[in-house]
gemmi code that builds the backbone of each chain (N, CA, C; Angstrom):
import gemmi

chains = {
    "A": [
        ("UNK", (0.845, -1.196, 0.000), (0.000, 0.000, 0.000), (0.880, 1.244, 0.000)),
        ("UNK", (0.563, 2.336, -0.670), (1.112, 3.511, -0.565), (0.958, 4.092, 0.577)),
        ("UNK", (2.114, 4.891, 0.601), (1.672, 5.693, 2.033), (0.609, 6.858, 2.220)),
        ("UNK", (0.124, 7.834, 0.816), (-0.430, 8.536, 0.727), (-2.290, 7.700, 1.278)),
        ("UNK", (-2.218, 6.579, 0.538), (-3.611, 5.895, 0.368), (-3.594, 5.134, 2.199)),
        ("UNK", (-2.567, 5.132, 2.683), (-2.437, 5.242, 3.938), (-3.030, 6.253, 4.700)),
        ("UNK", (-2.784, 7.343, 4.836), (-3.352, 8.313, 5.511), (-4.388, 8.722, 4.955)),
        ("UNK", (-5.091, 8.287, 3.768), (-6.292, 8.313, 3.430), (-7.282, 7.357, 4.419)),
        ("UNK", (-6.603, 6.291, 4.414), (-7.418, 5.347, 5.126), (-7.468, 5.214, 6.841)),
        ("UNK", (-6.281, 6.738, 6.907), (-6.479, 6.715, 8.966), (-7.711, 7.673, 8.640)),
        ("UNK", (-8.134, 9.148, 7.862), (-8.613, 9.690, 7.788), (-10.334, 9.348, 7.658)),
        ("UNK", (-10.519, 8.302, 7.003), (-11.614, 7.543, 6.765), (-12.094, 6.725, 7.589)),
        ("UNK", (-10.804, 5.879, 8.782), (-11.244, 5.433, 10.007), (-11.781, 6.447, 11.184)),
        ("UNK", (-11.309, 7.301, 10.953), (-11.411, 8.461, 11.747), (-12.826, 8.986, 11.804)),
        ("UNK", (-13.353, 8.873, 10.633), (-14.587, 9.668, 10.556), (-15.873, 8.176, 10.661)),
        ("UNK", (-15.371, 7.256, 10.413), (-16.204, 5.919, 10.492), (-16.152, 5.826, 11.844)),
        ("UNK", (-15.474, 6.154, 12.998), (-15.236, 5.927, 14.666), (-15.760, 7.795, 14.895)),
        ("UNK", (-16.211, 8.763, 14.298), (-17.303, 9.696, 15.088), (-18.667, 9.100, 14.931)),
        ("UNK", (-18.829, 8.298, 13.521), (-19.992, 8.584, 13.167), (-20.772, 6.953, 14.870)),
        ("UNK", (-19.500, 6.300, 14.819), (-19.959, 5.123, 15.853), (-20.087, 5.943, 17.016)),
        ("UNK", (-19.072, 6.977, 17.457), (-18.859, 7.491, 18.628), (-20.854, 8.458, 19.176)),
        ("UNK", (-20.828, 8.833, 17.955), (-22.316, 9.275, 17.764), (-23.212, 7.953, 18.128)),
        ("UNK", (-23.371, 7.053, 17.481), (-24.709, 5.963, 17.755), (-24.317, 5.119, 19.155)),
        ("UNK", (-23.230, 5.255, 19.307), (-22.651, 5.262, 20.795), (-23.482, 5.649, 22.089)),
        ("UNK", (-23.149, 6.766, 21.673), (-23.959, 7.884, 22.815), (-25.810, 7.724, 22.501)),
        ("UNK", (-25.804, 7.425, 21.571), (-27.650, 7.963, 20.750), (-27.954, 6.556, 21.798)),
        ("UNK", (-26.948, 4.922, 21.701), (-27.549, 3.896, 22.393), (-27.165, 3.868, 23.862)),
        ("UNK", (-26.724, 4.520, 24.405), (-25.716, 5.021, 25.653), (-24.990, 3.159, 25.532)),
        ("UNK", (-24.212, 3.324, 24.686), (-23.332, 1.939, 24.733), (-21.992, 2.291, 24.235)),
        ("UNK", (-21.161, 2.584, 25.990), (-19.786, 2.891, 25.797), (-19.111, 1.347, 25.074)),
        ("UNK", (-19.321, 0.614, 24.682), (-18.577, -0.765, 24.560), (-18.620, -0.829, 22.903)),
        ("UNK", (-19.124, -0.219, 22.377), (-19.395, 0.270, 21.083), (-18.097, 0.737, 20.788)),
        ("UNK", (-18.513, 2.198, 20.818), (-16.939, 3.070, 20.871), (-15.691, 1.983, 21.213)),
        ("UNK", (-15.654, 1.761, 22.734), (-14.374, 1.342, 22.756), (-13.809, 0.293, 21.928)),
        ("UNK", (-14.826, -0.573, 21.512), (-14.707, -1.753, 20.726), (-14.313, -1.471, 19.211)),
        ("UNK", (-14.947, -0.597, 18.789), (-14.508, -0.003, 17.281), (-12.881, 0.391, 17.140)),
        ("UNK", (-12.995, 1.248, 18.347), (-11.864, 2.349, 18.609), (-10.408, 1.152, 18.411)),
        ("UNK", (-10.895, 0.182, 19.365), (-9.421, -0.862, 19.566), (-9.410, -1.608, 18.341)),
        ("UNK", (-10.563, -2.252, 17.568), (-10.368, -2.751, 16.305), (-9.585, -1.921, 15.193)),
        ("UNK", (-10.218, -0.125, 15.170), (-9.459, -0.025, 14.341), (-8.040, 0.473, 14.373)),
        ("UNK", (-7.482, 0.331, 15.599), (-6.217, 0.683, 15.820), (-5.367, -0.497, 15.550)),
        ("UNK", (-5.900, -1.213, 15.180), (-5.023, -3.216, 15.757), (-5.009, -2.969, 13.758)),
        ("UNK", (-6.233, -3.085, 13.321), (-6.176, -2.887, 11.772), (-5.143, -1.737, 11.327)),
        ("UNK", (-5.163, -0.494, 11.868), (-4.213, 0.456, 11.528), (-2.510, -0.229, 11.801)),
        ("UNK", (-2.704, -0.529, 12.758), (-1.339, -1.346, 12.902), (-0.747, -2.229, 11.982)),
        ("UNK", (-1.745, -2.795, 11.871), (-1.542, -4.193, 10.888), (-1.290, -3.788, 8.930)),
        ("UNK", (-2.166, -3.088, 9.161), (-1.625, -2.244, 7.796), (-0.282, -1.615, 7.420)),
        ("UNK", (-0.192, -0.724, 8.706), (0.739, 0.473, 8.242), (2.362, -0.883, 8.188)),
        ("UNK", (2.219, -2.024, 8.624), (3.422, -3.016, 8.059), (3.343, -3.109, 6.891)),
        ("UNK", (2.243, -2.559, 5.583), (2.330, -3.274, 4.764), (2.535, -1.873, 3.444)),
        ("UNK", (2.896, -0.783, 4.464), (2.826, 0.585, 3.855), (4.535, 0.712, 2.946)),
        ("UNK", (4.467, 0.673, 1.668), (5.936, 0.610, 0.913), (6.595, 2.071, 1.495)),
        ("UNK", (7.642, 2.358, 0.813), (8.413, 4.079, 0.850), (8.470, 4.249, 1.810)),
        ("UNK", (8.506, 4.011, 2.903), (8.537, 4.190, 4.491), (10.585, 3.590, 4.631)),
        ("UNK", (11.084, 4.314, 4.827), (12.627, 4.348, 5.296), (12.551, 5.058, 6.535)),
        ("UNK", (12.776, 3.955, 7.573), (13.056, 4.679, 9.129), (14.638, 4.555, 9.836)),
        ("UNK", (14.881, 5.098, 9.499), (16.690, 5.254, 9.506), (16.747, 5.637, 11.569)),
        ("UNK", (18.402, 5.409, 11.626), (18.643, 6.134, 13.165), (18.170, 7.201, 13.101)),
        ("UNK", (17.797, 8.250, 12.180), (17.627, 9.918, 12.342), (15.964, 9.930, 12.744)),
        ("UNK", (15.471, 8.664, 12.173), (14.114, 9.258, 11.748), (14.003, 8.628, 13.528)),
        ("UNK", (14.817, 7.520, 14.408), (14.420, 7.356, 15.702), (14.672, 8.274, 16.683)),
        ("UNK", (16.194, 8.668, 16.442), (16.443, 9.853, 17.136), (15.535, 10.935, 17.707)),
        ("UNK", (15.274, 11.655, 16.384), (13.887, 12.643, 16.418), (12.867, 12.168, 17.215)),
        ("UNK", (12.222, 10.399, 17.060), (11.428, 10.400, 17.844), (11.458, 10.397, 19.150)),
        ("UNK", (12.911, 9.573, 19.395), (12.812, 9.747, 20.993), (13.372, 10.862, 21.723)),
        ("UNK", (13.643, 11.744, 20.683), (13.960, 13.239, 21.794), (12.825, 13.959, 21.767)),
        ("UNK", (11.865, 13.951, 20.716), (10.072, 14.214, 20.807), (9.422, 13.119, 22.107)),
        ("UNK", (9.424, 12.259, 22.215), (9.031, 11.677, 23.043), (9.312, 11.666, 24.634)),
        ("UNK", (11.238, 11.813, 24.934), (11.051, 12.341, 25.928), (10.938, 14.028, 26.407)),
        ("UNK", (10.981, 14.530, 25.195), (10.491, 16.127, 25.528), (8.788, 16.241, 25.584)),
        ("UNK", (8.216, 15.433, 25.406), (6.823, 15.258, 25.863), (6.504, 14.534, 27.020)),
        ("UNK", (6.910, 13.780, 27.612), (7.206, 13.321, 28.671), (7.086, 14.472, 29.999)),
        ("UNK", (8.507, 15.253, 29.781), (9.002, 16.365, 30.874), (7.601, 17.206, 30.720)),
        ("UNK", (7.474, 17.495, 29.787), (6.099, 18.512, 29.980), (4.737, 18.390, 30.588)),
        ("UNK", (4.172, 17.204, 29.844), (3.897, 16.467, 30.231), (3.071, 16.049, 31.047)),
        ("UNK", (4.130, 15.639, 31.938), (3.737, 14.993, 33.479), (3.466, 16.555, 34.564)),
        ("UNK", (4.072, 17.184, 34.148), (3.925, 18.607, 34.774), (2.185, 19.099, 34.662)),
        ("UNK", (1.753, 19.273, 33.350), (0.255, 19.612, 33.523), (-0.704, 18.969, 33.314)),
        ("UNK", (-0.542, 17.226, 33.416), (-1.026, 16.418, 34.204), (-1.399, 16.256, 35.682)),
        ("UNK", (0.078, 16.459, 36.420), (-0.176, 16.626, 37.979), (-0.922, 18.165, 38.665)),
        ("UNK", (-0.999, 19.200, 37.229), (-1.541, 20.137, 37.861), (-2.856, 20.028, 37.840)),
        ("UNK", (-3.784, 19.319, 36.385), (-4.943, 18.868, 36.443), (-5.368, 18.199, 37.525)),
        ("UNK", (-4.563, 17.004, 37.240), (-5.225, 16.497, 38.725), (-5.682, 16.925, 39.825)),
        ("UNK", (-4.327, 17.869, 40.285), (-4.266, 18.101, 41.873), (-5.510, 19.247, 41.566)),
        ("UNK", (-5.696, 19.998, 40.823), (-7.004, 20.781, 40.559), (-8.621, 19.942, 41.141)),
        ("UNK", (-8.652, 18.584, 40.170), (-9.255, 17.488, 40.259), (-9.846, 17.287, 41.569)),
        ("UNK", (-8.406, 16.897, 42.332), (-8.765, 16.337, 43.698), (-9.093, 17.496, 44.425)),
        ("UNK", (-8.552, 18.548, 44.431), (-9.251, 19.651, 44.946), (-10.854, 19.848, 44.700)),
        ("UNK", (-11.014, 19.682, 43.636), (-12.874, 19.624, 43.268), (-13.225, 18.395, 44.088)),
        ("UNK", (-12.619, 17.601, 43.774), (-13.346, 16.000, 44.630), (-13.192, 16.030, 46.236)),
        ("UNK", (-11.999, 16.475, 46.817), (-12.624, 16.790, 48.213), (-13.115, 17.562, 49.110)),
        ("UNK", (-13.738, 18.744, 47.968), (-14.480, 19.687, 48.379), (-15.719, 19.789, 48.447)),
        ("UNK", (-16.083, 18.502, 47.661), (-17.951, 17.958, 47.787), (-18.067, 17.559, 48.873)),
        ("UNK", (-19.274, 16.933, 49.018), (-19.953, 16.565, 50.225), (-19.457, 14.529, 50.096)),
        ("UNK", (-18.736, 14.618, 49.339), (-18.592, 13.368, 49.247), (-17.131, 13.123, 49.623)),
        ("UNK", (-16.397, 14.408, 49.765), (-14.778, 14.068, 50.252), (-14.916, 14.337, 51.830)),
        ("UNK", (-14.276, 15.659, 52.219), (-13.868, 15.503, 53.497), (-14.973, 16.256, 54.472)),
        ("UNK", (-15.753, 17.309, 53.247), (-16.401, 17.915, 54.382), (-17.578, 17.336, 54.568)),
        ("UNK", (-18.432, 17.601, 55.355), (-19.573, 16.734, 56.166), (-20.678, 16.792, 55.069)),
        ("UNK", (-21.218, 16.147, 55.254), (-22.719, 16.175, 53.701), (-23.897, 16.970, 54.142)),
        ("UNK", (-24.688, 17.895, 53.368), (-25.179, 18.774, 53.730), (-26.412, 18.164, 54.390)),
        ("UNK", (-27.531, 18.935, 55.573), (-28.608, 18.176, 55.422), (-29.101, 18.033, 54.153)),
        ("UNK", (-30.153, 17.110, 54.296), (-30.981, 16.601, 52.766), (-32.080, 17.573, 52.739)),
        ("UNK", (-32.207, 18.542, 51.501), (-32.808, 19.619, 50.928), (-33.780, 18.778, 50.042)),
        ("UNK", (-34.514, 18.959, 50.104), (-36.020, 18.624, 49.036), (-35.917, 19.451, 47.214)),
        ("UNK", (-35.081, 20.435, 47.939), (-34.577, 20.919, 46.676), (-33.597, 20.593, 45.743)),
        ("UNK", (-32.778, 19.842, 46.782), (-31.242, 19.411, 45.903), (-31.221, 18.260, 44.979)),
        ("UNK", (-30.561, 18.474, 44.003), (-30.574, 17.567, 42.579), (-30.308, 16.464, 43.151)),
        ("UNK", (-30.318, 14.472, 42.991), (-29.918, 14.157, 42.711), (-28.021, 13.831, 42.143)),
        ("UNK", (-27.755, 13.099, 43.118), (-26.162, 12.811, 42.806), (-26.345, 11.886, 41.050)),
        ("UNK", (-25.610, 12.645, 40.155), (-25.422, 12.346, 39.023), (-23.850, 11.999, 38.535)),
        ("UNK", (-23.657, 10.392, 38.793), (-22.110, 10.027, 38.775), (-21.805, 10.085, 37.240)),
        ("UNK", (-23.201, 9.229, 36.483), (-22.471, 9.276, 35.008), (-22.003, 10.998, 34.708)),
        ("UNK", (-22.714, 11.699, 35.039), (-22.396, 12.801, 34.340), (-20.776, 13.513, 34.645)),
        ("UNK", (-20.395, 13.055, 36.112), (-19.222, 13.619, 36.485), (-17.980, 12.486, 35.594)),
        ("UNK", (-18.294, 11.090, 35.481), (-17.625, 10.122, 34.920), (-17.136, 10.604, 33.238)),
        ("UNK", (-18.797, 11.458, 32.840), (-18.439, 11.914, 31.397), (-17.132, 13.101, 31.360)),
        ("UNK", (-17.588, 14.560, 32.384), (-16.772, 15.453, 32.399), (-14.658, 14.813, 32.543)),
        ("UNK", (-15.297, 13.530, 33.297), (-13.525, 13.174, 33.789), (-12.878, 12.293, 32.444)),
        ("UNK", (-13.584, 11.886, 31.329), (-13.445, 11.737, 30.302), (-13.672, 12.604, 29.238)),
        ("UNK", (-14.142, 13.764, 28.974), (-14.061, 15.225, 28.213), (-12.159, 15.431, 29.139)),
        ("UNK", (-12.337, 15.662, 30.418), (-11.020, 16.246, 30.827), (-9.795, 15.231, 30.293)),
        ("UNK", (-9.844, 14.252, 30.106), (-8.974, 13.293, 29.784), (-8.520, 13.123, 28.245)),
        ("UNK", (-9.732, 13.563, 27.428), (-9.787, 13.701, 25.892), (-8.949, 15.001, 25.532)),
        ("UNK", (-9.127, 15.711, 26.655), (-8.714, 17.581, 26.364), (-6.981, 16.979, 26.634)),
        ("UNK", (-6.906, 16.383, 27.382), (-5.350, 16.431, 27.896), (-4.663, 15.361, 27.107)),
        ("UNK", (-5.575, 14.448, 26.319), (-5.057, 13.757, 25.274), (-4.063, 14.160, 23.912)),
        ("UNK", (-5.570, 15.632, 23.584), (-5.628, 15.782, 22.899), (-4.368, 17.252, 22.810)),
        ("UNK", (-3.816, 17.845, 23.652), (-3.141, 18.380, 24.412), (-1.418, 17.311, 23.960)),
        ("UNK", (-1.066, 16.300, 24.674), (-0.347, 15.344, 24.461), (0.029, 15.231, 23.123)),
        ("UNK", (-0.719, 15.053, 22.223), (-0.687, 14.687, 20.928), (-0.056, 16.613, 19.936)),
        ("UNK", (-0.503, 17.547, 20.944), (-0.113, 18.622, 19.817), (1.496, 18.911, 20.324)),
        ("UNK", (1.868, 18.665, 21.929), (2.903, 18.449, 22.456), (4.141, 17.503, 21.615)),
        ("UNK", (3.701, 16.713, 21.546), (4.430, 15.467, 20.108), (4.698, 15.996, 19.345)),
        ("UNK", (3.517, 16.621, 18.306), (3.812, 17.226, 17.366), (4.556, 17.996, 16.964)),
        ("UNK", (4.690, 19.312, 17.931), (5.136, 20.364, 18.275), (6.826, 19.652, 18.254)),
        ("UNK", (7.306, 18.893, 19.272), (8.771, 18.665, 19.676), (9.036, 17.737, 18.300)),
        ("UNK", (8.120, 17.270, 17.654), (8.679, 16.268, 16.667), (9.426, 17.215, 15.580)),
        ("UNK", (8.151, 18.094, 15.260), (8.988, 19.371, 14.590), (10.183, 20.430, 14.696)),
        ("UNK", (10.110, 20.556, 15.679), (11.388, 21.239, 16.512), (13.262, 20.461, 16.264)),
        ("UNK", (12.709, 18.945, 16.811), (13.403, 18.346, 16.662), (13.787, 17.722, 15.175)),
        ("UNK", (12.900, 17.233, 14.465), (12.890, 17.590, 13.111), (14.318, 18.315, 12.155)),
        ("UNK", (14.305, 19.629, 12.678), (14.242, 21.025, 12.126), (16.010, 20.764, 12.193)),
        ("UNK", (16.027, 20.380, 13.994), (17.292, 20.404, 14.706), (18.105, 19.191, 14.025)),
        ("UNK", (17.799, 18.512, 13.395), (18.666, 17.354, 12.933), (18.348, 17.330, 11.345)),
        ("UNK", (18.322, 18.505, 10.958), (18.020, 18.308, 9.586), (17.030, 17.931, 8.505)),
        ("UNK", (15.867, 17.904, 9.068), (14.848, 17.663, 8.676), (14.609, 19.263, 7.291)),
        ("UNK", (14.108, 18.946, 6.183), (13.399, 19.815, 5.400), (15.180, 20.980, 4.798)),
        ("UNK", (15.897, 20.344, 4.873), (17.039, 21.157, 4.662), (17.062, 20.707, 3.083)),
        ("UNK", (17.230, 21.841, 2.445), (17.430, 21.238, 0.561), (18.873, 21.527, 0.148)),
        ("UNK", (19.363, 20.679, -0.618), (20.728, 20.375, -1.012), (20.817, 21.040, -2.364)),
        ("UNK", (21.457, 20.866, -3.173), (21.846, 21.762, -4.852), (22.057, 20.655, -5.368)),
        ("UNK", (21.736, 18.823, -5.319), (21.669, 17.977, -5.649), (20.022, 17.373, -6.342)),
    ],
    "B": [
        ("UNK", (30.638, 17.501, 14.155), (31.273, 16.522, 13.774), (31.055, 17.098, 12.264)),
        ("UNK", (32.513, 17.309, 11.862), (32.882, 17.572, 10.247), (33.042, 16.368, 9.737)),
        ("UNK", (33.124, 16.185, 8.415), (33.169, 15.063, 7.756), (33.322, 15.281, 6.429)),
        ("UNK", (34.374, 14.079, 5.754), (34.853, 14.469, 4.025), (33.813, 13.755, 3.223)),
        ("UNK", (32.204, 13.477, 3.579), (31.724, 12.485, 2.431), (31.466, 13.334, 1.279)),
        ("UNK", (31.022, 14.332, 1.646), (30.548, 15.017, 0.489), (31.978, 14.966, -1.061)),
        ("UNK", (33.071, 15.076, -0.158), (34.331, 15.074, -0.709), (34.012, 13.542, -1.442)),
        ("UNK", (33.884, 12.206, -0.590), (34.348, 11.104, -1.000), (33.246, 10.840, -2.491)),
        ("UNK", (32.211, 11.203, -1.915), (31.133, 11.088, -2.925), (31.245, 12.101, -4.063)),
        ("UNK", (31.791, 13.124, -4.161), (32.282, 13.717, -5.311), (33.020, 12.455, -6.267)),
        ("UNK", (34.211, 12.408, -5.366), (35.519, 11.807, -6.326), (34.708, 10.146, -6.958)),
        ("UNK", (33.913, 9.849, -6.399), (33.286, 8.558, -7.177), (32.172, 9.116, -7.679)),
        ("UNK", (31.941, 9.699, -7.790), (30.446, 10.507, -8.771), (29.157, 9.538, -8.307)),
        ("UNK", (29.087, 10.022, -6.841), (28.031, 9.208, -6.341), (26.628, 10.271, -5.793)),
        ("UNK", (25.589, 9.881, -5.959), (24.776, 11.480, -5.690), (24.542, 10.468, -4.323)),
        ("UNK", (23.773, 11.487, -3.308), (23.436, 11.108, -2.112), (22.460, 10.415, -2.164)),
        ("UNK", (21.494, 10.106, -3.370), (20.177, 9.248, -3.057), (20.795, 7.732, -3.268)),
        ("UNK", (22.027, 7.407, -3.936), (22.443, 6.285, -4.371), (23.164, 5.959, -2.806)),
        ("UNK", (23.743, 6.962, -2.106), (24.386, 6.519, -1.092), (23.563, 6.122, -0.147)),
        ("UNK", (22.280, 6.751, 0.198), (21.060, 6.399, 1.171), (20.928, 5.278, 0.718)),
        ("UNK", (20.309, 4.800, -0.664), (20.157, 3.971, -0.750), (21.217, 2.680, -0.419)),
        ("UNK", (21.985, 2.643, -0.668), (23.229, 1.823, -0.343), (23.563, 1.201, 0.891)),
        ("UNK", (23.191, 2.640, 1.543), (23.109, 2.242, 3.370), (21.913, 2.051, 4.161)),
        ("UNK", (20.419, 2.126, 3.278), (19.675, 1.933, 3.846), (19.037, 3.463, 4.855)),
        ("UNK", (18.989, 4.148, 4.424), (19.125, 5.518, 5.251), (18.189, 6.217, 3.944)),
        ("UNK", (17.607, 7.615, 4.850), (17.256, 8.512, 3.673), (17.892, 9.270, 3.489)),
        ("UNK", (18.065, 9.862, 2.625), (18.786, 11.087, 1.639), (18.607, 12.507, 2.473)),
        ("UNK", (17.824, 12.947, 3.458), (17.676, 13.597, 4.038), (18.743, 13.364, 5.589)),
        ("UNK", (19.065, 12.092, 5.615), (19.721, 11.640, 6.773), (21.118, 11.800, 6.242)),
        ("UNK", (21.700, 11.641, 4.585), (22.695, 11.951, 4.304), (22.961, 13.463, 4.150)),
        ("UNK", (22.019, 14.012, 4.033), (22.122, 15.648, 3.830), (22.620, 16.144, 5.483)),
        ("UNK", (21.988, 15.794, 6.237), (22.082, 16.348, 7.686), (23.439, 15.480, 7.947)),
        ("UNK", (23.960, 14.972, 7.933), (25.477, 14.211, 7.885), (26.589, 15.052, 7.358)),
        ("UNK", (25.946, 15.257, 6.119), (27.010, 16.013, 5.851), (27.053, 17.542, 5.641)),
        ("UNK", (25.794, 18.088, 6.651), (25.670, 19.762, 6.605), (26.278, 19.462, 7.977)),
        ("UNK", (26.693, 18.545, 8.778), (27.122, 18.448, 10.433), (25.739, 18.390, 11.139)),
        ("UNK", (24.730, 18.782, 10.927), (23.586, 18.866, 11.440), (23.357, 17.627, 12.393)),
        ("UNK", (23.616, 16.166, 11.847), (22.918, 15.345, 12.421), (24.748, 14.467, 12.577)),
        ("UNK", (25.316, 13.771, 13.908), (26.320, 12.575, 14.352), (25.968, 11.505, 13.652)),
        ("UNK", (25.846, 10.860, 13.253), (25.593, 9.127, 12.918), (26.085, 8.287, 13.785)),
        ("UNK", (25.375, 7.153, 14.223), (25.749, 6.454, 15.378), (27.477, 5.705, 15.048)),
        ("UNK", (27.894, 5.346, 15.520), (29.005, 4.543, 15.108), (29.043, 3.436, 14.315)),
        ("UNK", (27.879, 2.616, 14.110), (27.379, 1.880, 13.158), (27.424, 2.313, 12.085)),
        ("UNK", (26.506, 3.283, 11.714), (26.148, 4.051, 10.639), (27.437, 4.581, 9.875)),
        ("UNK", (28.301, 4.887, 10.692), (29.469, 5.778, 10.797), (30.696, 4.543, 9.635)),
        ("UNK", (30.510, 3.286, 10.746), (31.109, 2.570, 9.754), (30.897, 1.774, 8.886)),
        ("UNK", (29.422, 1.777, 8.736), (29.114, 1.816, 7.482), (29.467, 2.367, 6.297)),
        ("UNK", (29.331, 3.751, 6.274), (29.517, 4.717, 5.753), (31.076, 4.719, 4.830)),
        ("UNK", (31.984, 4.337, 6.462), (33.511, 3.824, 6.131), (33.639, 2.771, 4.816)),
        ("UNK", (32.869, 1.813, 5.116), (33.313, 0.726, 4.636), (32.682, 0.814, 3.149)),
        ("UNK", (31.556, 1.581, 3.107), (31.041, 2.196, 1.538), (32.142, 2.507, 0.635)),
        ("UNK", (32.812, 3.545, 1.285), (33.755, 4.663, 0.420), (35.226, 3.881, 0.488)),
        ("UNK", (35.175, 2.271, 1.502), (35.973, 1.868, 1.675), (37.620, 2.885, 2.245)),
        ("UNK", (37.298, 3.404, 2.860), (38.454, 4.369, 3.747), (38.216, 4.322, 4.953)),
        ("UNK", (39.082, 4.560, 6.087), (39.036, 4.201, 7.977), (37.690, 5.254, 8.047)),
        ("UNK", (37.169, 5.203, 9.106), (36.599, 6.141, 9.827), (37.280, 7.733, 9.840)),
        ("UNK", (38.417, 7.618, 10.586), (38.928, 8.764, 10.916), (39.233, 9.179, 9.641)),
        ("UNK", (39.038, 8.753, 8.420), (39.728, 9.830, 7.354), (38.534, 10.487, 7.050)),
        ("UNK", (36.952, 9.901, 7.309), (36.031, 10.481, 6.661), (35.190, 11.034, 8.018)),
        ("UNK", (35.703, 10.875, 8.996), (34.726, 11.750, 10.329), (36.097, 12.669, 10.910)),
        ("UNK", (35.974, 13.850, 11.507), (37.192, 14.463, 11.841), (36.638, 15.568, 13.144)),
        ("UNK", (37.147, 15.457, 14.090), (36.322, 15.286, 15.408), (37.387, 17.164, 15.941)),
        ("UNK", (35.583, 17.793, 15.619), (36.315, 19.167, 15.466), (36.022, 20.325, 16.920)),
        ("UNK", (36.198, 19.156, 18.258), (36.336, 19.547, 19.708), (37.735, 19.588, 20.192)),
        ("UNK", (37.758, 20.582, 20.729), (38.702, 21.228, 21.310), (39.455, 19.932, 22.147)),
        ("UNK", (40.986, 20.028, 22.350), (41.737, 18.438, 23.316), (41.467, 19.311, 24.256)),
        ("UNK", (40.912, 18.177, 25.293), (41.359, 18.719, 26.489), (42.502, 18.770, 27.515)),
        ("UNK", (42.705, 19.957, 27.509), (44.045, 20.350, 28.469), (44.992, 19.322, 29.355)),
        ("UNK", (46.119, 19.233, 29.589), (46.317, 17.889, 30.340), (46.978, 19.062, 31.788)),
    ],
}
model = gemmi.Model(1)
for chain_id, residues in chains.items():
    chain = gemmi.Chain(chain_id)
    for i, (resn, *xyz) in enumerate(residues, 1):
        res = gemmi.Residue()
        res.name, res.seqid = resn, gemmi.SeqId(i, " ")
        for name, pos in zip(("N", "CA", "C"), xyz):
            atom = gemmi.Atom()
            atom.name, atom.element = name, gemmi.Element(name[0])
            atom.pos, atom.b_iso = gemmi.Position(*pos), 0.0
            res.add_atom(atom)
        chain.add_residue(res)
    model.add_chain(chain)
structure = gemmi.Structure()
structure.add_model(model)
structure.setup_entities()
């Protein structure tokens, strides 16, 4: 397979796993999603072995693992600040340390799925965060080892 | 890290995509080699050697200061 018709076909998985991620939610059946999601990553895998023009030399590892651990250091830094944000929200309910309010006739209902969803939106954001972090140092690093440099050859 | 390939690959009229190819490397990995941009592991390195068939040290030339004794 070409590599171009490659990234055609992450692009096309991509949009075949919203349109599930959608009937997902429409059936409230997280096992859907996740089930698609891991199939088509195992298939993406299994493919991209079979992708020609692909030369991954020491340079092209290098780059990755100085992108990788320069995403790392960062990282873990506004990860632990989310969190500790996190746990600050979580033991400030009536469900961490301080005492639970009397019971109000007025008060909503404890709604876990909904906090379970927000801690997965927060997890997607910091994913998605991670991934521009990569990007970002892959390029950098890239740049730094010669990447995109043109010769008179 | 300076280096004579560009030199060696002149004198055999070799372009750099034939040498990537040769070593298994991309042409972009030979460009950054020989702008200094990018070290090559010592593998690579004698690889490289054993291409142009000459030592290491005639085609890598190690352009850090001795240190003082």
């Amino acid at each position: 397979m070409k590599r171009n018709t490659f990234y055609l076909l992450i692009g096309f998985t991509g949009l075949v796993l919203v349109g599930i991620l959608y009937l997902a939610i429409q059936l409230s059946l997280p096992i859907l999603i996740q089930g698609a999601f891991l199939v088509a990553v195992l298939v993406l895998y299994a493919v991209k072995r079979t992708v020609a023009e692909t030369v991954e030399d020491e340079r092209t590892n290098v780059i990755t693992q100085h992108a990788a651990v320069a995403t790392l250091s960062v990282f873990w830094v506004i990860f632990l600040l989310v969190s500790l944000g996190q746990v600050v929200f979580s033991f400030s309910t009536p469900l961490g340390f301080h005492l639970p309010p009397p019971p109000s006739p007025f008060a909503p209902p404890p709604d876990n799925a909904l906090h379970l969803g927000r801690f997965g939106l927060a997890q997607l954001g910091l994913l998605g965060l991670m991934i521009v972090l990569y990007g970002s140092f892959r390029i950098y690093y890239a740049r730094k080892f010669g990447d995109w440099e043109s010769d008179e050859e | 890290m300076k280096n004579k390939i560009r030199v060696h690959r002149a004198m055999r009229e070799i372009t750099q995509e034939q040498l990537a190819a040769g070593l298994g490397v991309t042409r972009q990995t030979i460009i950054a080699i020989e702008k200094g941009k990018y070290d090559p592991s010592l593998s690579l390195a004698f690889r490289i050697a054993r291409f142009f068939n000459v030592r290491v040290d005639e085609l890598f030339l190690d352009d850090e200061p001795a240190p003082e004794s």
